[in-house]
N, C-alpha and C positions, 0 to 999 in steps of 0.2 A: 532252570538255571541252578547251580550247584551252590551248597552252601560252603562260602567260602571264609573262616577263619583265619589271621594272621594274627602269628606270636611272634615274641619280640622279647628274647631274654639272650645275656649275654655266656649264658651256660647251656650247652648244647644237651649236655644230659636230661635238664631243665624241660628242653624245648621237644626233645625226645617223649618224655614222657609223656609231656601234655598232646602233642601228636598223635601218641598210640590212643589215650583215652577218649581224645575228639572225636576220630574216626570210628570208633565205635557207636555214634550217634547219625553217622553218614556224612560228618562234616569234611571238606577238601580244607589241607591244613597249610600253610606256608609259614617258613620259619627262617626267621633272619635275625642276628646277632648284635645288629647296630640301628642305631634310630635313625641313619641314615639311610639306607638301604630300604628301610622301612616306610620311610618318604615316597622313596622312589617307586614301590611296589604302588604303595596309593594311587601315583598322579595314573598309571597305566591298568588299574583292575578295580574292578568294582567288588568291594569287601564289606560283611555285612556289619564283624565281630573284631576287634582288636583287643588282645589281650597283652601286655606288658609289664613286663619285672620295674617297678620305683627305679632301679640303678643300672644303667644300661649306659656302655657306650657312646660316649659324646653328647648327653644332656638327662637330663630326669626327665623321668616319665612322664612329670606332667608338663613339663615342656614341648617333649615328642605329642602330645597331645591336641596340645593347644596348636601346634601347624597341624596336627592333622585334621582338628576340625576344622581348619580354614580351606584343606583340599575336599574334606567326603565329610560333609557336616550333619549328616543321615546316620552316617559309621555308629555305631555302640561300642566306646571305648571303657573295656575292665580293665583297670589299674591293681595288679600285684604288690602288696606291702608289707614290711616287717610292722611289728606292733610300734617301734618307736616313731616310724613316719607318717602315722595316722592323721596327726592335729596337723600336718603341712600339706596333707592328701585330701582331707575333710576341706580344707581352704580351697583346693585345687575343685575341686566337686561343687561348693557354692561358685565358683567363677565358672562353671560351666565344661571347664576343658576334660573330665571325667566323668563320665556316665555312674560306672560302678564302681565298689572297693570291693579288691576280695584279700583280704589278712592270710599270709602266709604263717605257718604252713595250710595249707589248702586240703580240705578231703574232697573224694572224687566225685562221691554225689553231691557235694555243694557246688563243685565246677562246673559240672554238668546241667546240671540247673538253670544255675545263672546264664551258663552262654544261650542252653536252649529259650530261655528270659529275654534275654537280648537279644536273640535274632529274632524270635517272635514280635516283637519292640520294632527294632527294623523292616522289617516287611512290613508290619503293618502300618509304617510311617510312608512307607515306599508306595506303600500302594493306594494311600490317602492320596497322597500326592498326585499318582497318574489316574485316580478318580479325577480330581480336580484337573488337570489338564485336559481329560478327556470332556467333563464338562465345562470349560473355557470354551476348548474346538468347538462341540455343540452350541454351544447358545453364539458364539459367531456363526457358523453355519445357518442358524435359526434367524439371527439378524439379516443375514445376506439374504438367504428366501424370503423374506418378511417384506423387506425392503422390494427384491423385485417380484412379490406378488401385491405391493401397493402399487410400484408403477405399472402392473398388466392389470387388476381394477378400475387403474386409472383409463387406462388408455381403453380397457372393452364402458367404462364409463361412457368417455366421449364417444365411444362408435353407438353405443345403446339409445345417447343423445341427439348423436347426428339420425340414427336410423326412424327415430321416431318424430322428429321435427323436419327432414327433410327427405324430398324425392331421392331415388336411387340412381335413376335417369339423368333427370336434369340440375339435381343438386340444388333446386329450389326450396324455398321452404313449404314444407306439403300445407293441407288445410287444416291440421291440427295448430301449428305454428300460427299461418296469418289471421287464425281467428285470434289468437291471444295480442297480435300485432291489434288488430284490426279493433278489438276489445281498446285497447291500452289507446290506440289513435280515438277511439271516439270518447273515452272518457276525459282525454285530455280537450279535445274539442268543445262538450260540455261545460269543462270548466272555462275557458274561453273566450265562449260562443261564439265558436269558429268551426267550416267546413272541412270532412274529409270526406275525399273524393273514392272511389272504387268502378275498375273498368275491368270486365271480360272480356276474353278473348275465347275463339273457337275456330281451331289452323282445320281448314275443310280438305277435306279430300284422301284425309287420312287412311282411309279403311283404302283407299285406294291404292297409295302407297303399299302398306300394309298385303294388300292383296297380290301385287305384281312383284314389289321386291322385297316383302319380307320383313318380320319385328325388326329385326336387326337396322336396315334403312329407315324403317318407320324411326325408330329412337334417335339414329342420327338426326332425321330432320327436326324433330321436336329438339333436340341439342340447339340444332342451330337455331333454330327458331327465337331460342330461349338466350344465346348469348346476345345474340341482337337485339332485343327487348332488353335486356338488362343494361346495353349497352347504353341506351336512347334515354333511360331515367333517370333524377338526381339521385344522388345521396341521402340515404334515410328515407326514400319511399322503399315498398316491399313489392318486389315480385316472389307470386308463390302458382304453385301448383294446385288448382282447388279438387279439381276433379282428373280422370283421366282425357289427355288431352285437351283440358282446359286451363289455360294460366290467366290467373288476375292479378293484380298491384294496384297499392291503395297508394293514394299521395296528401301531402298534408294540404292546410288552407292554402297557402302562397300563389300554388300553383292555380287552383281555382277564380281568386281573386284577377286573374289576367285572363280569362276565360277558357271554359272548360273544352270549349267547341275545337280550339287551333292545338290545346293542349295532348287532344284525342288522338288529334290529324297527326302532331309531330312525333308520338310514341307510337303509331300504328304505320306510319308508312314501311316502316322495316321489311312489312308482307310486301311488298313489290320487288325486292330484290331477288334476283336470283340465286338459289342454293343449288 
């Protein structure tokens, strides 16, 4: 991007000269003779350097100032001044609306200087800045992955949970789970001195299944097998899968207390149905 310069004196000769010497540093010069005009240039170009004469057309310089840093508040604004205007330029500079004072008459290595000063000042303001935007974007970008690699933790959590506490089949809880059930039911039993009950199951013929039509039907029937059985138990007893093709479910006292014999008969007749 080109360095761009904008002067602002009401004497072309002025503004000529300072043109020739600018561009002897590489800088692109623009030159307009009213504070007005100078406005205008602002709102439509990005300028790094503004250099202007104290006495200019349609307001003082530290006037044209002061809107200009409300448009390009980045801009390094050097204010051109006779010696008498200094103690009202100095004022103009603690309120902020002036960057630099350069005392006319001006030699050309001190101009040169200063602007190469000020744009240096510039860019390295400009570029502090699209640091920090750049790292805004980042650390959103960093929040947003953050966030959905808690929620895919979360979720290979629960699969990690489900895989290892229950069957893949039947979606029972395997035997790692109804021991810790079956643990927690007898301890609480213990403290009660009350029965928990536990019945196996073993669906026969499987390998037969298996043999004639295949894993794939053998799985189905144990599916079914197994909604039906869960279907026939209360609430809060456990059907689990202990072993391969074996399911058990433990029940608390209640049920015991009414006899275990009819209790057997009513959760197992399920096997007489047809699948």
């Amino acid at each position: 991007m080109p360095r761009i310069v904008l002067l602002v004196d009401d004497d072309q000769n002025m503004l000529n000269a300072l043109s020739r010497l600018l561009r002897q540093d590489c800088y692109r010069t623009i030159t307009v003779e009213s504070a007005t005009n100078a406005l205008a240039i602002l709102r439509d170009n990005e300028i790094g350097v503004i250099v202007s004469n104290h006495l200019i057309p349609g307001m003082t310089g530290v006037e044209f100032f002061a809107q200009a840093k409300e448009i390009c508040p980045d801009t390094v604004r050097i204010l051109m001044t006779d010696a008498n205007d200094v103690q009202a330029t100095i004022e103009a500079v603690n309120d902020g609306a002036v960057s630099r004072l350069l005392e006319k008459p001006w030699q050309e290595e001190d101009l040169r200087s200063v602007v190469h000063e000020a744009y240096e000042h510039y860019e390295l303001v400009r570029e502090n800045k699209r640091r920090l935007q750049d790292l805004t974007c980042t650390n959103e970008e960093l929040k947003s992955l953050n966030v959905k690699l808690e929620r895919r933790v979360e979720q290979k959590t629960r699969e990690l949970s489900r895989l290892t506490n229950y069957d893949a089949v039947t979606g029972l809880p395997n035997r790692l789970l109804f021991s810790e059930r079956l643990t927690q039911a007898l301890g609480q039993a213990r403290r009660t001195e009350d029965l928990v009950g536990v019945m196996f199951l073993n669906l026969d013929r499987f390998n037969f299944v298996n043999n004639t039509l295949g894993y794939a039907m053998d799985d189905r029937l144990l599916q079914a097998a197994t909604q039906r059985l869960v279907a026939c138990v209360r609430e809060g007893d456990t059907v689990a899968q202990n072993r391969c093709r074996r399911i058990c479910f433990s029940a608390d006292k209640s049920r015991f207390r009414r006899g275990s014999g009819s209790d057997c008969y009513a959760n197992t007749k399920f096997t007489v149905w047809p699948v």
